[in-house]
Structure formats: structure tokens, C-alpha cells
Residue, then its C-alpha position, 0 to 999 in steps of 0.5 A: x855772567x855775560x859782559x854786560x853785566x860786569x861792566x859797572x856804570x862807573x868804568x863806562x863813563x870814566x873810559x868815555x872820559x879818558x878816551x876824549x877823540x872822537x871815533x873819526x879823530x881816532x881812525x884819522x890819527x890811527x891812519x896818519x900814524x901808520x902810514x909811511x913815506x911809501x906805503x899806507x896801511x888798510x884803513x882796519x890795520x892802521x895804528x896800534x892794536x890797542x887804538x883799534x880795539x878802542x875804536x872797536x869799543x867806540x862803536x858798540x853799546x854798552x851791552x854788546x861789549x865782551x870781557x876782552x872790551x871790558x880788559x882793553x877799557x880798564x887797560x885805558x882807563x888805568x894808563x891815562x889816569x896814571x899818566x894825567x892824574x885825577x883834572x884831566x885838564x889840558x896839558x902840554x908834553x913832549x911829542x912821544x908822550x902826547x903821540x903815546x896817549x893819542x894812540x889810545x885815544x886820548x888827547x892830553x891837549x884837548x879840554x875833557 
């Protein structure tokens, strides 16, 4: 069964749900994050694995997505709703944890 297949409508809107940057306000985060006082990484190294998988998925339509977009949108998914809980709504936290879910493209200040 291709990919496509398997992903359920559901898990597609509850990702484009949890993950509320937009592609730009992800790669700007994901560069910001990365660079260094003396050094900056290339634009597709930058940030955490996870955050440029998500931007990756971002870009795609629902029926190009692989198994692996579908594990990486699930992994998502399941840590934003265990973190935020069911509104969503905005929400104020420490520095680490808001950074934390922005590296995976959520922002727990931003309206959904």
C-alpha cells in the first residue's frame, strides 16, 4: 500500500493543525536557531532534523508523502498534543519549551 493511501485525512489536517508556522517562519527559525556567534549553517542543514523533515512535508502534497513523512507527521502530531493538550490555544511557557516546539514548527504563542 503506497503512502498516500495510508495516511487518513484526519492525520492530515491534525498535523497542518499542530504545526501552525508557516514554511517561511519555519526555515527563518530553523536558520536563526542554528547559527552561531562565528559560524551559520547551510540554509538545508540548518536547525534540528525533525524541523526540516516538517519543512520537507510542508512542501509536498498529500499524495507524494512517504511512510517515513507519515512517521515524522504522526511523531508531531503525538508531541504537540501531549505537550498543549486538546485548545491549542496560546499559551505562555518557558523560553526552552516554546523553543522546543518551534523546532518542530509549532508555536505555542501563535493563535491556531
Amino acid at each position: 500500500m503506497a503512502a498516500s493511501e495510508q495516511i487518513s485525512a484526519e492525520l492530515w489536517d491534525e498535523f497542518h493543525t499542530v504545526v501552525n508556522m508557516t514554511s517561511r517562519e519555519l526555515q527563518e527559525w530553523l536558520n536563526v536557531e542554528s547559527a552561531g556567534e562565528e559560524t551559520e549553517e547551510l540554509p538545508d542543514r540548518s536547525g534540528k532534523a525533525t524541523g526540516r523533515r516538517v519543512l520537507e512535508i510542508l512542501g509536498k502534497r498529500r499524495t507524494d508523502l512517504t511512510e517515513d513523512d507519515v512517521a515524522v507527521m504522526r511523531r508531531v502530531r503525538d508531541i504537540v498534543r501531549s505537550q498543549r493538550g486538546p485548545d491549542l490555544e496560546p499559551t505562555a511557557g518557558g523560553a526552552d519549551w516554546r523553543h522546543g516546539l518551534m523546532d518542530i514548527g509549532h508555536d505555542p504563542l501563535k493563535p491556531v
